[in-house]
BASE-691047 format. One record per residue (C-alpha): residue in one letter; x, y, z. Coordinates in steps of 0.25 Angstrom, whole numbers, padded with zeros to 4 digits, always signed. Example, Ala and Ser with C-alpha at 12.3 -4.5 7.8 and 13.67 -1.06 7.14 Angstrom:
A+0049-0018+0031S+0055-0004+0029
END
This chain:
X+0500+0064+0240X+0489+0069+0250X+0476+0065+0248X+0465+0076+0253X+0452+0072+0254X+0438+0080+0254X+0437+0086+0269X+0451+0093+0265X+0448+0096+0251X+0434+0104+0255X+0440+0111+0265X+0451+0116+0255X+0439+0121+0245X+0434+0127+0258X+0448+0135+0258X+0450+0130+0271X+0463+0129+0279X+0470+0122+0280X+0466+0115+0269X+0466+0124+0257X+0480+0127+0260X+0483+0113+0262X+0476+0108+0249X+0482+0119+0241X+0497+0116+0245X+0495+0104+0243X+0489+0105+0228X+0500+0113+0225X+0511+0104+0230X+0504+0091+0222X+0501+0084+0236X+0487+0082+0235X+0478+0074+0230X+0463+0070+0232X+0454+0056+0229X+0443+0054+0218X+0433+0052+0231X+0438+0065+0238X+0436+0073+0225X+0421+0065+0222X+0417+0069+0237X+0420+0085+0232X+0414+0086+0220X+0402+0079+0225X+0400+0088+0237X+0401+0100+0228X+0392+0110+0223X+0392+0115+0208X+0400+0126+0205X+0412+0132+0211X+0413+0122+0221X+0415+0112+0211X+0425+0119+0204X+0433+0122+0216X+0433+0107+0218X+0438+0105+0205X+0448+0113+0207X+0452+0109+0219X+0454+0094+0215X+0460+0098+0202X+0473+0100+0211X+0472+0086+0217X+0477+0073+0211X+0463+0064+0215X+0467+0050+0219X+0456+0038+0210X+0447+0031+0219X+0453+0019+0209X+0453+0003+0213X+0467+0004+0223X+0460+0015+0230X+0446+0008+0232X+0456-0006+0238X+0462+0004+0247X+0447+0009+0251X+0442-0003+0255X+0455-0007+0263X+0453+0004+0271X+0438+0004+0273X+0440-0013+0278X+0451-0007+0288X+0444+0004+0294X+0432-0006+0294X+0438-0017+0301X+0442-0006+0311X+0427-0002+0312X+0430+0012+0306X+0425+0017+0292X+0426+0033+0284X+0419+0036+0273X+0419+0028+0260X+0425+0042+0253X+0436+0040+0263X+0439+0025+0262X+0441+0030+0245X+0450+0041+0250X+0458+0031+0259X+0460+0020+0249X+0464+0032+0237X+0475+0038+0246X+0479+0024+0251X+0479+0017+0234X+0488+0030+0232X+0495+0030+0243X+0491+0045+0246X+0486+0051+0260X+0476+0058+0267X+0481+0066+0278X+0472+0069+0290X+0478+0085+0290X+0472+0088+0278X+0458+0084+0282X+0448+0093+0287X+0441+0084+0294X+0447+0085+0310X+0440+0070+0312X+0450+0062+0302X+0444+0050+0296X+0451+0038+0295X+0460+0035+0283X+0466+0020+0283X+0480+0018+0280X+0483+0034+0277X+0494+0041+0282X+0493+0055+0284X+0503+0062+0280X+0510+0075+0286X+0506+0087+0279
END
């Protein structure tokens, strides 16, 4: 399973490529799936209307990973990590980190939109 996270999800709305194409092979094939915080961050960024309903439409397609107990220990073992190292990411992404890692899922780095890729502890990417 794949985990895809908001940059790559927003470009897909966007219909940009590669995303869209990217995002729609992979809802057809059943590889997809998205976190409870990535699917918070869009619908709280959207505006009323049909935006929203695209949005709902789009995540209908994804099987969204609980941000649940498991997910929250993996969290926090990722943020001390990346602390001890002097390094930090956002709190949304230390969430991300520890559901992929309490499901054992990944975030690959191809299917960000983001050129500047943000740390993910303990992550493989993997070849898409």
């Amino acid at each position: 399973m794949i985990v895809v996270d908001t940059d790559i999800l927003i470009e897909a709305l966007r219909g940009r490529s590669p995303a869209a194409a990217r995002i729609t092979s992979g809802i057809e094939r059943g590889a997809l799936a998205t976190t409870a915080v990535t699917a918070f961050e869009l619908r709280s960024g959207v505006r009323p209307g049909e935006q929203r309903d695209a949005i709902e439409a789009l995540l209908a397609g994804f099987a969204i990973l609980p941000l649940d107990d498991h997910a929250a220990q993996n969290a926090a073992e990722c943020r001390r990590q990346l602390e001890a190292k002097g390094q930090t990411i956002d709190m949304a992404d230390y969430l991300i980190a520890g559901g992929c890692l309490s499901r054992g899922a990944s975030l690959p780095q191809p299917f960000r939109a983001n050129p500047q890729p943000r740390a993910r502890p303990a992550l493989k990417a993997p070849a898409l």
